[in-house]
C-alpha positions in Angstrom: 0.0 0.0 0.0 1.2 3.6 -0.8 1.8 5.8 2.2 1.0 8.8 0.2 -1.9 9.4 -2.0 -1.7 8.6 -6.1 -4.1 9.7 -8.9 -4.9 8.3 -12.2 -5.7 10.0 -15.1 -7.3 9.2 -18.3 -6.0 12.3 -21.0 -8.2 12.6 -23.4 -8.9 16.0 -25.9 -12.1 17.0 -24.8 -12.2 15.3 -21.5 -9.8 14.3 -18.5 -10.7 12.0 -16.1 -8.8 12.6 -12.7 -9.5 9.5 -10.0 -7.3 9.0 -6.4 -6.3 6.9 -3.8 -5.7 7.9 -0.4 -2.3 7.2 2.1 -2.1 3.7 3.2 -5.0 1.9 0.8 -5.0 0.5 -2.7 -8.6 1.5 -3.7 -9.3 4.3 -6.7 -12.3 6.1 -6.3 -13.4 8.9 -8.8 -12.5 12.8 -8.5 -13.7 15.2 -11.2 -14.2 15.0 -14.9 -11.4 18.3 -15.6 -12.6 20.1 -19.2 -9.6 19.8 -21.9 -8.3 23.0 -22.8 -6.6 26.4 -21.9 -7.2 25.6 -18.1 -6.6 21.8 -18.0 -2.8 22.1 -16.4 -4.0 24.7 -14.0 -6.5 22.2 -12.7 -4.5 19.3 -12.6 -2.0 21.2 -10.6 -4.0 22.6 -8.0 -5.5 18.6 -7.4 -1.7 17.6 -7.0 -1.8 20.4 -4.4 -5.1 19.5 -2.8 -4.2 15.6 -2.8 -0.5 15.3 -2.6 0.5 12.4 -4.3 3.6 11.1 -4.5 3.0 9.3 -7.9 0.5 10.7 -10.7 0.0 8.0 -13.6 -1.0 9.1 -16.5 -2.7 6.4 -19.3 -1.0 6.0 -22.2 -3.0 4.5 -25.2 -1.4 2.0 -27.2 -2.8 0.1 -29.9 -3.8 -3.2 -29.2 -0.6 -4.6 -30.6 1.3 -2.5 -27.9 2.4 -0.1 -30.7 2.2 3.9 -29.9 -0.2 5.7 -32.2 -1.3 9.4 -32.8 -3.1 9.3 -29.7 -0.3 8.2 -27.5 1.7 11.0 -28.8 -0.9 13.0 -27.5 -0.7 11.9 -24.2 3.4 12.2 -24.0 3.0 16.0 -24.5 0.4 16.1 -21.9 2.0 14.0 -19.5 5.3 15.7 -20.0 3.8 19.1 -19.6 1.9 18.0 -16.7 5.3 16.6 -15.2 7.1 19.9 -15.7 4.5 21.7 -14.2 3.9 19.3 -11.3 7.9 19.0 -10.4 9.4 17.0 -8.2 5.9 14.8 -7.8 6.5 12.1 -10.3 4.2 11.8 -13.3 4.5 7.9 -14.8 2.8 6.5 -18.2 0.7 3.2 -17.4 -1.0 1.6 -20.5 -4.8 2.0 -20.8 -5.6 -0.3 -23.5 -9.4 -1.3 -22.8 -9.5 1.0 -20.0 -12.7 2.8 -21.5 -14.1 0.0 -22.4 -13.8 -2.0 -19.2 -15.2 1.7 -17.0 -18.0 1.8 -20.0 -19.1 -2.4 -19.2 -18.8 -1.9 -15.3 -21.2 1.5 -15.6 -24.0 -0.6 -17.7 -23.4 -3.1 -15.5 -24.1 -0.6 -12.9 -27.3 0.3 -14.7 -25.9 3.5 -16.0 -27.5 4.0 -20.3 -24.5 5.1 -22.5 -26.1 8.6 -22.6 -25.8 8.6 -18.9 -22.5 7.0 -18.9 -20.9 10.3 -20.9 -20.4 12.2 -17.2 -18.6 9.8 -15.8 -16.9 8.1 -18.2 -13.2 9.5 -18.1 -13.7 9.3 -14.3 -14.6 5.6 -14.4 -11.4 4.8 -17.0 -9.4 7.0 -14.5 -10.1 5.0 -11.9 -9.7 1.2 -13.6 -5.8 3.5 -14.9 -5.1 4.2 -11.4 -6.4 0.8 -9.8 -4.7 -1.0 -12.3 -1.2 1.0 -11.3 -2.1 0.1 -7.3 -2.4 -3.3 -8.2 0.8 -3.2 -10.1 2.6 -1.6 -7.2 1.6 -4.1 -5.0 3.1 -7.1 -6.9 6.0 -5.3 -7.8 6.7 -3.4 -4.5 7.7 -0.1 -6.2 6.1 2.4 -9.0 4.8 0.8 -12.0 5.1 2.3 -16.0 7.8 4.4 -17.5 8.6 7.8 -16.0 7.2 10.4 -17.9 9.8 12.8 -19.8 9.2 16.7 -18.4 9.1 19.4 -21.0 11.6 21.5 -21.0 9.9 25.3 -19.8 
């Protein structure tokens, strides 16, 4: 178990889905839904203030072969703008694959319609990213993914 708090996010370009865990447990609950755009970073930093995570992981979408497509270069600039911002908390790239679609199955499950499910979505992937990662820690003892690279300001 981590003995300081972690979030999860799911970086997409309308959308970002922040989710967190707390000091000394390994469960990911949902935080916001942050709107993509001018004031995404500004967000994201003042939840890395509010929560104080030692470890952000950020999902990185590969293709189901494990390749890097457009969309994963996406998320590098992101992530490495969001570690440059976020310095010296550690920002890491965990792969998503099915993320979505796993948080879109467990919210019908749920009873949640697909129109209903449009809120919540990026929170629910956020949160499957980040319990994923916990998991992860815990069989491996230490940080899981790659760090991310920090763009140079």
């Amino acid at each position: 178990m981590p003995d300081r708090a972690r979030l999860g996010i799911d970086w997409g370009k309308a959308r970002i889905g922040v989710a967190a865990c707390n000091p000394g447990v390994s469960f990911a609950y949902p935080v916001e839904t942050v709107p993509a755009g001018a004031g995404e970073l500004a967000r994201l930093a003042e939840l890395v203030a509010e929560y104080d995570p030692d470890v952000i992981y950020v999902g990185l979408p590969l293709t189901l072969g494990g390749a890097r497509s457009h969309a994963a270069e996406f998320v590098l600039a992101k992530a490495a703008q969001l570690a440059a911002r976020v310095t010296p908390v550690e920002v890491r790239l965990v792969d998503e694959r099915m993320s979505t679609a796993s948080a879109s199955r467990s919210l019908g499950s749920a009873g949640r319609r697909a129109r209903q499910q449009r809120s919540v979505i990026d929170q629910a992937a956020a949160v499957e990213i980040l319990q994923r990662a916990l998991d992860g820690e815990e069989r491996e003892g230490a940080p899981v993914g790659e760090p991310a690279a920090k763009e140079e300001t």
